[in-house]
PyMOL commands that place a pseudoatom at each C-alpha (Angstrom):
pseudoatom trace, name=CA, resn=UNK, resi=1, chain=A, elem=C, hetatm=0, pos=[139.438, 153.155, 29.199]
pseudoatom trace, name=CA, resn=UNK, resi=2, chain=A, elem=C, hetatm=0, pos=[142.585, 153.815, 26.849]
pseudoatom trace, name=CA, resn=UNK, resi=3, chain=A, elem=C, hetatm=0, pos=[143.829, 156.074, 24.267]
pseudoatom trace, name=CA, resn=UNK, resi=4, chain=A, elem=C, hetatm=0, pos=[144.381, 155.968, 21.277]
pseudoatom trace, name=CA, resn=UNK, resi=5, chain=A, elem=C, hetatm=0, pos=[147.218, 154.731, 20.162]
pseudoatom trace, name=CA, resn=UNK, resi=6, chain=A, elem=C, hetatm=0, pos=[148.920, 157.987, 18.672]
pseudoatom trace, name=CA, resn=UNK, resi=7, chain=A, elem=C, hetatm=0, pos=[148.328, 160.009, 22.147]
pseudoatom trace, name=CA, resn=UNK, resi=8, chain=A, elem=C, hetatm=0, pos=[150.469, 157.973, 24.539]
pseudoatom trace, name=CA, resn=UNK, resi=9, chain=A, elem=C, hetatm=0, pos=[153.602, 159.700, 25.582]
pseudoatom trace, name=CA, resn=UNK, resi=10, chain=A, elem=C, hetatm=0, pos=[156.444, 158.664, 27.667]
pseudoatom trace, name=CA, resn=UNK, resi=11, chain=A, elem=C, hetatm=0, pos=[155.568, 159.006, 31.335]
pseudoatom trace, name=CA, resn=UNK, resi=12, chain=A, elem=C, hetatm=0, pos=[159.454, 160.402, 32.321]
pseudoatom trace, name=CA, resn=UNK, resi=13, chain=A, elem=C, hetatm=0, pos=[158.313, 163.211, 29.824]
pseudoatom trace, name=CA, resn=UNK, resi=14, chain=A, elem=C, hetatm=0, pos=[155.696, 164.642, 32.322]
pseudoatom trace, name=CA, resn=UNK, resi=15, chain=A, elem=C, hetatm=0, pos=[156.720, 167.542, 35.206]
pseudoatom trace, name=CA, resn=UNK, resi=16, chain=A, elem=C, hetatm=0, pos=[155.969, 166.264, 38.587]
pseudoatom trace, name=CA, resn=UNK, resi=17, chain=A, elem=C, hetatm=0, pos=[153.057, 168.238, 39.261]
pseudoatom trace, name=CA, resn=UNK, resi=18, chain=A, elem=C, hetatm=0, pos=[151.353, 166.296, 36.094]
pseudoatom trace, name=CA, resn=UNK, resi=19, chain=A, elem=C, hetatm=0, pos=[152.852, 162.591, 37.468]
pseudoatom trace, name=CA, resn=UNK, resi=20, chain=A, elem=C, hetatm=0, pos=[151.314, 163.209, 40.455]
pseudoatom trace, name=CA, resn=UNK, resi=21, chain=A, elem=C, hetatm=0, pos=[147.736, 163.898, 39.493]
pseudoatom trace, name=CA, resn=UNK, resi=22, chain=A, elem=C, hetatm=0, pos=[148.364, 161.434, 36.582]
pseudoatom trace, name=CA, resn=UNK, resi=23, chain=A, elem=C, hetatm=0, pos=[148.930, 158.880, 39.688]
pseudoatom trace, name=CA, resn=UNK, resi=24, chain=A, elem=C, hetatm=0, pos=[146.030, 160.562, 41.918]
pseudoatom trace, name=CA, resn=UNK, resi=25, chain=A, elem=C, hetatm=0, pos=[143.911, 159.963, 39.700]
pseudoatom trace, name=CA, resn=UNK, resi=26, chain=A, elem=C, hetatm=0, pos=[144.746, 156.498, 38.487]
pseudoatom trace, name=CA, resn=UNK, resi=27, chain=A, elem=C, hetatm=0, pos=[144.724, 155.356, 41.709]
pseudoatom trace, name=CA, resn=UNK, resi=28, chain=A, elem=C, hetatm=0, pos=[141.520, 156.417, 42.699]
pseudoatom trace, name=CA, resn=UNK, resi=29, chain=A, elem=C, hetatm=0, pos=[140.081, 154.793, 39.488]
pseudoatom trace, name=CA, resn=UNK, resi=30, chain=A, elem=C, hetatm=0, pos=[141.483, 151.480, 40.426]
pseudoatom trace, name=CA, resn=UNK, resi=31, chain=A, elem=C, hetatm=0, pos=[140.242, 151.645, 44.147]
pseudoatom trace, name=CA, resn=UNK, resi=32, chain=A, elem=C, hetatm=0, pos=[136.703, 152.782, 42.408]
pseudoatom trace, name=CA, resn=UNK, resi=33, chain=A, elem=C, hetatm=0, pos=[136.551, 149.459, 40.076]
pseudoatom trace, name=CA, resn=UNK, resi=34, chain=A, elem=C, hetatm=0, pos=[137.611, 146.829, 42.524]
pseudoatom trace, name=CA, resn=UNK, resi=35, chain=A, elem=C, hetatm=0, pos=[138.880, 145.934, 45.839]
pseudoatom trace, name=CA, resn=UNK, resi=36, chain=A, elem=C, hetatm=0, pos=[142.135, 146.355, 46.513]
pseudoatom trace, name=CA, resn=UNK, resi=37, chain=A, elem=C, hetatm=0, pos=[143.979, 143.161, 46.754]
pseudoatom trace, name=CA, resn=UNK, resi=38, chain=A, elem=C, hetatm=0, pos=[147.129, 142.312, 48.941]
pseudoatom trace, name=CA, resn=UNK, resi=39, chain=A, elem=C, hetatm=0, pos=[149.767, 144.056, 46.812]
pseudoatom trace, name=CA, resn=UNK, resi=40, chain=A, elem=C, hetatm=0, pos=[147.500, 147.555, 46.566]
pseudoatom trace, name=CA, resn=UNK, resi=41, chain=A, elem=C, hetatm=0, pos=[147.031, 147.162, 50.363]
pseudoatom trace, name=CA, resn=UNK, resi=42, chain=A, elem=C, hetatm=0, pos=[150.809, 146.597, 50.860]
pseudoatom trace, name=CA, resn=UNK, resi=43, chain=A, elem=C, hetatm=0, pos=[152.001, 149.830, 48.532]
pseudoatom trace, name=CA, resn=UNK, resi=44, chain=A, elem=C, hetatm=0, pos=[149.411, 151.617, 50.185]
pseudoatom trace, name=CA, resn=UNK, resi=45, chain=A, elem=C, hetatm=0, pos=[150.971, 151.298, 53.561]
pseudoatom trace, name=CA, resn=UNK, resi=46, chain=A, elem=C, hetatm=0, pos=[154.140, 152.067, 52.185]
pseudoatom trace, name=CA, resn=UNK, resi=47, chain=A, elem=C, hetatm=0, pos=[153.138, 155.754, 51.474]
pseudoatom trace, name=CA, resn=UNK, resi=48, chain=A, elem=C, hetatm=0, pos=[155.112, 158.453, 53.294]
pseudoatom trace, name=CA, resn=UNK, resi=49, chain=A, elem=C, hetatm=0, pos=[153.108, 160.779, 54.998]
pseudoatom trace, name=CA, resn=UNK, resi=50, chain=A, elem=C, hetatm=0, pos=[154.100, 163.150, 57.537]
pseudoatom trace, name=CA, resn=UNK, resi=51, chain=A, elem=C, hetatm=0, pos=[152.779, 162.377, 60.935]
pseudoatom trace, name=CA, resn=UNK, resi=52, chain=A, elem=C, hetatm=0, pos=[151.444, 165.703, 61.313]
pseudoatom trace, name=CA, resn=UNK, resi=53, chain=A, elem=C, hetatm=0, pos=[149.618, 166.397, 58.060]
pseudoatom trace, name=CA, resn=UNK, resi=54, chain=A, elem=C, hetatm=0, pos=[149.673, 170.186, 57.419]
pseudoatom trace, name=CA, resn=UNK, resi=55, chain=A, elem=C, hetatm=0, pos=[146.426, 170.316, 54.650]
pseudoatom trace, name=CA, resn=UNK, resi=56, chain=A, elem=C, hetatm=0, pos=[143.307, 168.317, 54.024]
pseudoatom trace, name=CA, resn=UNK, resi=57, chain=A, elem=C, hetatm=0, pos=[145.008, 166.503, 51.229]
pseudoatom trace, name=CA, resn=UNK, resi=58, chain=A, elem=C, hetatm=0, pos=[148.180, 165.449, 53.080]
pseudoatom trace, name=CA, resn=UNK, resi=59, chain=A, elem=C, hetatm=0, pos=[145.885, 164.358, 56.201]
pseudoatom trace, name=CA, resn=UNK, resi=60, chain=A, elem=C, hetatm=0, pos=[143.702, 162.193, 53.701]
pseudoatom trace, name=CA, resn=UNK, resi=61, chain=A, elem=C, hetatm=0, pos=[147.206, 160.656, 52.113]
pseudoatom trace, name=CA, resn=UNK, resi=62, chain=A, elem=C, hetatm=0, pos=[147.558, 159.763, 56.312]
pseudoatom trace, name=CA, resn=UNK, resi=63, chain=A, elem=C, hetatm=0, pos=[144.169, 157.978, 56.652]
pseudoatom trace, name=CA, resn=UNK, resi=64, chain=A, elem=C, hetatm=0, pos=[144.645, 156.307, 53.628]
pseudoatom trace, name=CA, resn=UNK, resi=65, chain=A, elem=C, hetatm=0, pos=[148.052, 154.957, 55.137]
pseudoatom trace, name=CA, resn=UNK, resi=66, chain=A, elem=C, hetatm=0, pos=[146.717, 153.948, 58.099]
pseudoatom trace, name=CA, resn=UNK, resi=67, chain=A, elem=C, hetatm=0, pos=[143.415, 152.310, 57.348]
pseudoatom trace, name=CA, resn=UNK, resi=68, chain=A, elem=C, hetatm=0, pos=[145.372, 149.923, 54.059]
pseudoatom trace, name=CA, resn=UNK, resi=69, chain=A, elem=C, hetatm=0, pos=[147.720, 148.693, 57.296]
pseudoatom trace, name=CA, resn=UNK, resi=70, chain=A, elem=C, hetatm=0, pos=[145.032, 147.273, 59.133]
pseudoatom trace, name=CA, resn=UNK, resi=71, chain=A, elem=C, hetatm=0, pos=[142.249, 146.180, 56.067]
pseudoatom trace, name=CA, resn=UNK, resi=72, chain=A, elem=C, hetatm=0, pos=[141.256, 142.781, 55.907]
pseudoatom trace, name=CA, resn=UNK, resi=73, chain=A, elem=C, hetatm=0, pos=[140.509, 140.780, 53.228]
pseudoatom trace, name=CA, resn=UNK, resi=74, chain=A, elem=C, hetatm=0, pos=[136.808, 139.326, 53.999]
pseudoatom trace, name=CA, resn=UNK, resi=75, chain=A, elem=C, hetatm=0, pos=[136.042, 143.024, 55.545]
pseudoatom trace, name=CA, resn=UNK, resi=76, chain=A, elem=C, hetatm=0, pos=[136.892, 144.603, 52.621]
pseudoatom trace, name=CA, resn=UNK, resi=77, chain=A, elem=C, hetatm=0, pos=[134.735, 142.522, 50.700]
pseudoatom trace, name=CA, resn=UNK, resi=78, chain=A, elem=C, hetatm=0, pos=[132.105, 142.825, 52.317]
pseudoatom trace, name=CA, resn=UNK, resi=79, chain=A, elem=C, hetatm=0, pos=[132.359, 147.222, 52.278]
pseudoatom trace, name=CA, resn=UNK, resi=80, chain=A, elem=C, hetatm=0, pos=[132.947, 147.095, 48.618]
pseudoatom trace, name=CA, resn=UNK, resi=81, chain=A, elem=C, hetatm=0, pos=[129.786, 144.971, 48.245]
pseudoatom trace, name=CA, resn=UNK, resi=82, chain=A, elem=C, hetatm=0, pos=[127.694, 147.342, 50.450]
pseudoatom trace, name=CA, resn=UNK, resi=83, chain=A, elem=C, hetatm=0, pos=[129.061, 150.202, 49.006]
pseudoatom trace, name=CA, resn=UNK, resi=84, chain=A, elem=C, hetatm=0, pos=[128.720, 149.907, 45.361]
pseudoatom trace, name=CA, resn=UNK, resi=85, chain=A, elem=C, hetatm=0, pos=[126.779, 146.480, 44.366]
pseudoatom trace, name=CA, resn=UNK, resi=86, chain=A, elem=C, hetatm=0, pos=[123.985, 145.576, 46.707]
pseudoatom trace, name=CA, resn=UNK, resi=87, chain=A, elem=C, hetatm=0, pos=[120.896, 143.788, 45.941]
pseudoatom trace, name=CA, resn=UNK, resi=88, chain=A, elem=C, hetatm=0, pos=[119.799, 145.610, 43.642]
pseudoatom trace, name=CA, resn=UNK, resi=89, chain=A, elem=C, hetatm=0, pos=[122.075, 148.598, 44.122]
pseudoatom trace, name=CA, resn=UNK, resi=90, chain=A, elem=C, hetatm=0, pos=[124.783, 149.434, 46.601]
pseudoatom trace, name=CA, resn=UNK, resi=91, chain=A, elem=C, hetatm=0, pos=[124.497, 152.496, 49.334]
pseudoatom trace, name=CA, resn=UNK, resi=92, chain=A, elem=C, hetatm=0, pos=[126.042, 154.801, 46.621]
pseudoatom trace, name=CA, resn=UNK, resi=93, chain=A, elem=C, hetatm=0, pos=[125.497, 154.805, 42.701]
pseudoatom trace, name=CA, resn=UNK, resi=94, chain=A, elem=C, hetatm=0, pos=[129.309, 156.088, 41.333]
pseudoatom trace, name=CA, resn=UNK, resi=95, chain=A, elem=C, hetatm=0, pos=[127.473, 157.182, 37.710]
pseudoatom trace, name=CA, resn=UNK, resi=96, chain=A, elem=C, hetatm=0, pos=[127.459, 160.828, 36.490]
pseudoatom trace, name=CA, resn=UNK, resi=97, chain=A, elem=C, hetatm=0, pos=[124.591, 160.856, 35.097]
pseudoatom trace, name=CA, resn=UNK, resi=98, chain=A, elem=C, hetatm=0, pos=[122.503, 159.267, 38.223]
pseudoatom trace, name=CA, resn=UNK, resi=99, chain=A, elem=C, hetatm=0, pos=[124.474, 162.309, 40.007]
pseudoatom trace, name=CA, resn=UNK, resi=100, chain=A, elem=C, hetatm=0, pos=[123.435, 165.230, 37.338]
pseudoatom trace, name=CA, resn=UNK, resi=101, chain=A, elem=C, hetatm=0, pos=[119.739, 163.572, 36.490]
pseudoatom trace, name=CA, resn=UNK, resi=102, chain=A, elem=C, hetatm=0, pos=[119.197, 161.101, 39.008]
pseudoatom trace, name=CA, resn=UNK, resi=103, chain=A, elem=C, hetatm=0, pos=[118.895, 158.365, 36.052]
pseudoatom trace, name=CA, resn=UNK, resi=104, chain=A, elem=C, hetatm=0, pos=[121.058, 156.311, 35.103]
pseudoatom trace, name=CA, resn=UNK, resi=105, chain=A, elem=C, hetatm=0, pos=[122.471, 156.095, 31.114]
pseudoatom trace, name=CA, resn=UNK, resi=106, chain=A, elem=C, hetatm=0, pos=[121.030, 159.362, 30.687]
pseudoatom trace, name=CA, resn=UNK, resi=107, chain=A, elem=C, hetatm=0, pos=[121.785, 162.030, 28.690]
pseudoatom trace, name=CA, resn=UNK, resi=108, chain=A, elem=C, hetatm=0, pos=[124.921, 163.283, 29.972]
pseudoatom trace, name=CA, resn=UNK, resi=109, chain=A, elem=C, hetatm=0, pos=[126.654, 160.210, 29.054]
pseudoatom trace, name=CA, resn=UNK, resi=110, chain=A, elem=C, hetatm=0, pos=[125.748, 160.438, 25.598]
pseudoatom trace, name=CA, resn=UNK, resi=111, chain=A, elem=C, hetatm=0, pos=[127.616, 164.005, 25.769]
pseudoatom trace, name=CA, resn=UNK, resi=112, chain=A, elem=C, hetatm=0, pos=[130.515, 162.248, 27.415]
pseudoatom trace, name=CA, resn=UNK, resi=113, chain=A, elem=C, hetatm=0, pos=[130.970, 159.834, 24.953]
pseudoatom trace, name=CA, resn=UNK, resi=114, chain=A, elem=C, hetatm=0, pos=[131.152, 162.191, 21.893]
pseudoatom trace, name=CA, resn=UNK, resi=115, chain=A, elem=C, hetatm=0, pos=[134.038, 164.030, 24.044]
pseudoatom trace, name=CA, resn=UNK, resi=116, chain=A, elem=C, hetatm=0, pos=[135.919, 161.200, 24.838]
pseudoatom trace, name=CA, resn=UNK, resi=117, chain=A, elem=C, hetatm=0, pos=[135.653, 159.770, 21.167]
pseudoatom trace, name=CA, resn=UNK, resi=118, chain=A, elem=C, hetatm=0, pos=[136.999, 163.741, 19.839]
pseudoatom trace, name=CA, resn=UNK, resi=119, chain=A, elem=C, hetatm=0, pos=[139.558, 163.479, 22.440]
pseudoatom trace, name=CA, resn=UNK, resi=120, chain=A, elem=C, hetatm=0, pos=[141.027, 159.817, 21.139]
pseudoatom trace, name=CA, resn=UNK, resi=121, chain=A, elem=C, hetatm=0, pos=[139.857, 157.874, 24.149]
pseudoatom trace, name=CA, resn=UNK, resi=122, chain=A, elem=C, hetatm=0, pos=[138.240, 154.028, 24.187]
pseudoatom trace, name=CA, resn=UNK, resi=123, chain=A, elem=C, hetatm=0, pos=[136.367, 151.841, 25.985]
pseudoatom trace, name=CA, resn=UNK, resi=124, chain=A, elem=C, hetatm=0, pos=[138.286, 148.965, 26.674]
pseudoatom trace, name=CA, resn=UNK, resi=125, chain=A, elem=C, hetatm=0, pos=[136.492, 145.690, 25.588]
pseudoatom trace, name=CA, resn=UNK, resi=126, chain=A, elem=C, hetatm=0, pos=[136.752, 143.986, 29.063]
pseudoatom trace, name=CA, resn=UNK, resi=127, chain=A, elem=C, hetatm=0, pos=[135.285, 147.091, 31.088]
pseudoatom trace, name=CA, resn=UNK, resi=128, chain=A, elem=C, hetatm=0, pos=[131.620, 146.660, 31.522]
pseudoatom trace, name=CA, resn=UNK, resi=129, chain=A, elem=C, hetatm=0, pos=[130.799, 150.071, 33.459]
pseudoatom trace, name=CA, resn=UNK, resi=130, chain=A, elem=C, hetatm=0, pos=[129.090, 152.713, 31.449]
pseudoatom trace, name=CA, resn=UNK, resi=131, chain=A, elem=C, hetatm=0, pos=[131.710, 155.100, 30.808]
pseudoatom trace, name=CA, resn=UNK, resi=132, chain=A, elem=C, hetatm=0, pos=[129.978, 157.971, 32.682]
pseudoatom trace, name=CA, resn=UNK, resi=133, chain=A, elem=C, hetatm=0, pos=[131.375, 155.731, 36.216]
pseudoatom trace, name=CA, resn=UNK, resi=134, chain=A, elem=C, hetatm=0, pos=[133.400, 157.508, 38.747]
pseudoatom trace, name=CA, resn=UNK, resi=135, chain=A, elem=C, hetatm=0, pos=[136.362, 155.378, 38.194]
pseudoatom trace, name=CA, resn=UNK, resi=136, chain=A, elem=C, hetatm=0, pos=[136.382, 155.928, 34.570]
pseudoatom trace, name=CA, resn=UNK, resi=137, chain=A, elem=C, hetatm=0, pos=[136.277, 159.155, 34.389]
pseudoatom trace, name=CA, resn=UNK, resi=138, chain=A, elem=C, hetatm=0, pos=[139.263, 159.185, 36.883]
pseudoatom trace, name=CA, resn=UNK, resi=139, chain=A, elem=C, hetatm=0, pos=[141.207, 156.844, 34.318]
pseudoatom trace, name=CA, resn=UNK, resi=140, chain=A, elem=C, hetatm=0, pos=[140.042, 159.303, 31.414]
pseudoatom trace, name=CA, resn=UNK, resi=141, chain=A, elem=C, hetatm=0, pos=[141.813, 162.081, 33.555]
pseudoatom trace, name=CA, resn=UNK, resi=142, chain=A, elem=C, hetatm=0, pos=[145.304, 160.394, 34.053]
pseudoatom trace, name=CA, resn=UNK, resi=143, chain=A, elem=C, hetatm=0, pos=[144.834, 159.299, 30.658]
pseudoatom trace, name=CA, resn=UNK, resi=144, chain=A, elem=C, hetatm=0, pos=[144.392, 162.980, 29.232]
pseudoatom trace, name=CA, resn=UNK, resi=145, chain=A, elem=C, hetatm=0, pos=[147.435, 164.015, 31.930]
pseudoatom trace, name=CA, resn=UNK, resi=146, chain=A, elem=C, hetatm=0, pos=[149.447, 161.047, 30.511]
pseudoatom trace, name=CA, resn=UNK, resi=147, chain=A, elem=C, hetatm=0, pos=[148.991, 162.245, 26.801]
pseudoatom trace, name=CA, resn=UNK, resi=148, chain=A, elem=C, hetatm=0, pos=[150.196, 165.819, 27.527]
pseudoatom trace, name=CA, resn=UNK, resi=149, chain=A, elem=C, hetatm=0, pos=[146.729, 167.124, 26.639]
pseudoatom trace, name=CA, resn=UNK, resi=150, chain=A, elem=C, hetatm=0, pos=[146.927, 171.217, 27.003]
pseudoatom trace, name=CA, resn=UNK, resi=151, chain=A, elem=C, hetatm=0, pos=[145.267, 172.120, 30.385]
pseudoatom trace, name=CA, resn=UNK, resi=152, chain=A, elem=C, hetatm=0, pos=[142.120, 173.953, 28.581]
pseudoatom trace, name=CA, resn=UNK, resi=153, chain=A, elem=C, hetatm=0, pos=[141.225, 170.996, 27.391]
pseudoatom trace, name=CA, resn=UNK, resi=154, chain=A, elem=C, hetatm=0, pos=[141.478, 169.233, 30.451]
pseudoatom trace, name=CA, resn=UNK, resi=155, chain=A, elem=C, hetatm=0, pos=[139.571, 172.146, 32.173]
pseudoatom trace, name=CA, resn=UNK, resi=156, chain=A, elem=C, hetatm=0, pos=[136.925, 171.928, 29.589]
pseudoatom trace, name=CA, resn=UNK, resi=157, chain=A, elem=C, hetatm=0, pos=[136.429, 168.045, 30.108]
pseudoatom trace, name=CA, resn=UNK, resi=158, chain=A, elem=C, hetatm=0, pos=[137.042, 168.185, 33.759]
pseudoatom trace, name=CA, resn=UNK, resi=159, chain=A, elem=C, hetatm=0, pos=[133.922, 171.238, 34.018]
pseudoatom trace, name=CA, resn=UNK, resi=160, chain=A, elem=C, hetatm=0, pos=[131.634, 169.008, 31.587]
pseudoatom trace, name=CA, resn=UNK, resi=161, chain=A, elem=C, hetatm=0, pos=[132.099, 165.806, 32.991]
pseudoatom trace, name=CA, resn=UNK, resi=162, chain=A, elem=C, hetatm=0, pos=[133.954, 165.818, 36.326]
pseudoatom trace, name=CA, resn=UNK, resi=163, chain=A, elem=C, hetatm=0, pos=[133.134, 168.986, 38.098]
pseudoatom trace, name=CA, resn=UNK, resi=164, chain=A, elem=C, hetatm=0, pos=[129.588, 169.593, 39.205]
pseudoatom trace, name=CA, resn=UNK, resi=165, chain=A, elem=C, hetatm=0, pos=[129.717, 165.900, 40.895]
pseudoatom trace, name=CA, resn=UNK, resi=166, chain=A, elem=C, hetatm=0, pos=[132.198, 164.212, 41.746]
pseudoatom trace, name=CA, resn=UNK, resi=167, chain=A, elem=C, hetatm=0, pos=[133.383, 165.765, 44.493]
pseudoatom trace, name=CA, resn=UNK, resi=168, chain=A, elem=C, hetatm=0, pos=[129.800, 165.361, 46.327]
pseudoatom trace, name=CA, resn=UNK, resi=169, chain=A, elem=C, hetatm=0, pos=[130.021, 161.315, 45.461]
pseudoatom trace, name=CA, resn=UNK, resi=170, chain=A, elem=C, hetatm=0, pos=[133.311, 161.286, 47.160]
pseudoatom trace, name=CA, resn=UNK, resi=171, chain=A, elem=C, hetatm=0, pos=[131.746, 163.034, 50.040]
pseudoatom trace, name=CA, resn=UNK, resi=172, chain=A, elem=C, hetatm=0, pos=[129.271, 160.761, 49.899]
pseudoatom trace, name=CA, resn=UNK, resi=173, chain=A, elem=C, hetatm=0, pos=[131.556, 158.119, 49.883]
pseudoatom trace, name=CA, resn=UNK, resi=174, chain=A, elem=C, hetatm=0, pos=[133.456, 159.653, 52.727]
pseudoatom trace, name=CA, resn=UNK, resi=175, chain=A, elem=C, hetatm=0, pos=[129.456, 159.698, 55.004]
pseudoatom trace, name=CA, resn=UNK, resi=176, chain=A, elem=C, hetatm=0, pos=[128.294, 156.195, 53.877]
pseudoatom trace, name=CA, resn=UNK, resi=177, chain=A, elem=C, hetatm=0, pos=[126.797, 154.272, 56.319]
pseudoatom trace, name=CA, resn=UNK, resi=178, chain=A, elem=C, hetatm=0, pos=[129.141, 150.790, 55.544]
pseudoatom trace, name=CA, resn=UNK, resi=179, chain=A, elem=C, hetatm=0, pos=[132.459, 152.970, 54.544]
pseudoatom trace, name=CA, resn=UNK, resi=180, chain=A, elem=C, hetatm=0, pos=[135.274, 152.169, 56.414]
pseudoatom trace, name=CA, resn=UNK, resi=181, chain=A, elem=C, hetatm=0, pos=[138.634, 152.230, 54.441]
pseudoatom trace, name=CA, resn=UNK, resi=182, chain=A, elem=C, hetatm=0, pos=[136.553, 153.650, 51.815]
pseudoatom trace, name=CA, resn=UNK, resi=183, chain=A, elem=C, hetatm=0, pos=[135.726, 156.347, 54.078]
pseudoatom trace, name=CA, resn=UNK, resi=184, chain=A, elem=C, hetatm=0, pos=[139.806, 157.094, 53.804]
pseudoatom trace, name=CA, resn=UNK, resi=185, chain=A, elem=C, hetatm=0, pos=[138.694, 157.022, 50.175]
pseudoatom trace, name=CA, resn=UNK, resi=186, chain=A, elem=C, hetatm=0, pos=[136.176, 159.514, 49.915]
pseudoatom trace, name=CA, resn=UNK, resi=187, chain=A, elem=C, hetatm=0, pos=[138.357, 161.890, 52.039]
pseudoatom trace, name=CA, resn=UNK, resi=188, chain=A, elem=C, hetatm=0, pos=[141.184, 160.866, 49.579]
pseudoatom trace, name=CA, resn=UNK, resi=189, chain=A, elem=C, hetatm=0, pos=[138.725, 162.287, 46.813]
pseudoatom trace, name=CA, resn=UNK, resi=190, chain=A, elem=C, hetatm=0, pos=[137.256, 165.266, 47.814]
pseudoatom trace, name=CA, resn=UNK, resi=191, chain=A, elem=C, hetatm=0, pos=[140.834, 166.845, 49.123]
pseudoatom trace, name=CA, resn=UNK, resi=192, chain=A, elem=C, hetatm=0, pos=[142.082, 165.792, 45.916]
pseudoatom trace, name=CA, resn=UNK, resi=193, chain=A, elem=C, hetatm=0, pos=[138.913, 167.233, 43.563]
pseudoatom trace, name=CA, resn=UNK, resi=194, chain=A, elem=C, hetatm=0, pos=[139.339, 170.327, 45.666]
pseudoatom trace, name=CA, resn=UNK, resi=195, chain=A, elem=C, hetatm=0, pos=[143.162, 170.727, 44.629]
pseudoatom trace, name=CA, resn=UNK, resi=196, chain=A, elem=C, hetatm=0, pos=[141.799, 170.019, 41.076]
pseudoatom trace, name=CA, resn=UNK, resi=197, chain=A, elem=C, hetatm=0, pos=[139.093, 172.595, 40.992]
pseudoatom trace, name=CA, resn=UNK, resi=198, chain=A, elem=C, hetatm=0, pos=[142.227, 174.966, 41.933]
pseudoatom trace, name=CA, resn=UNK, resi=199, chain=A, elem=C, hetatm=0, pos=[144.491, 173.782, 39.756]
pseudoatom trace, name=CA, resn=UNK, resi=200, chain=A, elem=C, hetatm=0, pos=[142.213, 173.944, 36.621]
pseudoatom trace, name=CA, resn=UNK, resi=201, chain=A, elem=C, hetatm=0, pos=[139.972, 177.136, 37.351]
pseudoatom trace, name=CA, resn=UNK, resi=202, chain=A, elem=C, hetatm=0, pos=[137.243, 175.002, 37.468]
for i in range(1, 202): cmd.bond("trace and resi %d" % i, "trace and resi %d" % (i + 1))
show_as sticks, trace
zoom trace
C-alpha cells in the first residue's frame, strides 16, 4: 500500500505518541507479509524492554525480544508456511472479509476499497494480497498516522475496517497450533489493538 503522493509528510513532524503507533503498526504489517529475515531478527533483539514488564503491551514487546534472539531461519520458515500458506490454506486466513463473512473477496472489501481510494491510498503494483489482508490494513494505518490524518478519520476507518476483527485474528494467531515466534506476534497484536481501541474510542 502507499499514499498518494500529496499526503506524505515528514516523519520528524509527528508527536511521539503518533511515531510510535506509526512504527507499531508498520511493523506488524511487515512481520504479517513475510518472514522476517536476519536484519528484522537482529533489530528485533535489540529492543529495550524492561525485565519486569508492568502491562500486557510492554510484556508482549518482552516476548517479542526474546523469541527474535533465538529464531532460526529454516524454523521460521517452516511456521510462516503453516501459519498462513498451507496446501491449500494455512492454519489461519489473515483476510477481513473471511473474518466478518467467512468468504473471502467479499463484500467488505469492496467497502474498503472505496475508503482507501477517498482517503488517497494505493495498491502498490508488486503487492498481490487483496487489500482487505491483515498486514495491509496495518500499513494503511501507519500510512494514515504518517500523513497526519485527523484522528476521526482514523477512528472511522479503524471501526469500519480494523475493529470488529482484528484483534480476534491476532488472538488467533497468538492460539495457533504451529505459532511459535508468531505466537510473540499475536500477543504483540492484540496488546497493541487493545491500546488502539483506547486510544481511538473505538
Amino acid at each position: 500500500m502507499q499514499t498518494a503522493e500529496n499526503r506524505s509528510v515528514i516523519e520528524d513532524d509527528l508527536a511521539e505518541e503518533e511515531r510510535l503507533r506509526m512504527n507499531t503498526y508498520s511493523l506488524l504489517a511487515r512481520l504479517l507479509y513475510a518472514i522476517p529475515d536476519a536484519g528484522l531478527l537482529r533489530r528485533l533483539g535489540q529492543i529495550e524492554a524492561a525485565p519486569a514488564a508492568a502491562n500486557p503491551l510492554e510484556r508482549s514487546w518482552q516476548r517479542l525480544k526474546s523469541v527474535a534472539e533465538q529464531a532460526q531461519a529454516p524454523e521460521l520458515d517452516d511456521e510462516f508456511h503453516a501459519l498462513f500458506i498451507g496446501v491449500g490454506r494455512g492454519e489461519l486466513v489473515p483476510y477481513g472479509s473471511w473474518y466478518q463473512t467467512g468468504f473471502l473477496m467479499d463484500r467488505p472489501l469492496a467497502a474498503l476499497r472505496g475508503d482507501l481510494q477517498r482517503l488517497g491510498i494505493e495498491r502498490k503494483q508488486d503487492i498481490r494480497e487483496p487489500e482487505d489482508h491483515a498486514a495491509a490494513l496495518c500499513e494503511s494505518m501507519a500510512l494514515l498516522i504518517q500523513s497526519a490524518t485527523p484522528v476521526a478519520l482514523q477512528q472511522r476507518f479503524y471501526n469500519a475496517h480494523l475493529g470488529s476483527w482484528l484483534k480476534r485474528f491476532f488472538l488467533d494467531l497468538d492460539t495457533a497450533p504451529s505459532a511459535r515466534f508468531y505466537k510473540a506476534v499475536g500477543q504483540l497484536g492484540a496488546a497493541f489493538m487493545t491500546l488502539e481501541q483506547r486510544y481511538l474510542g473505538a
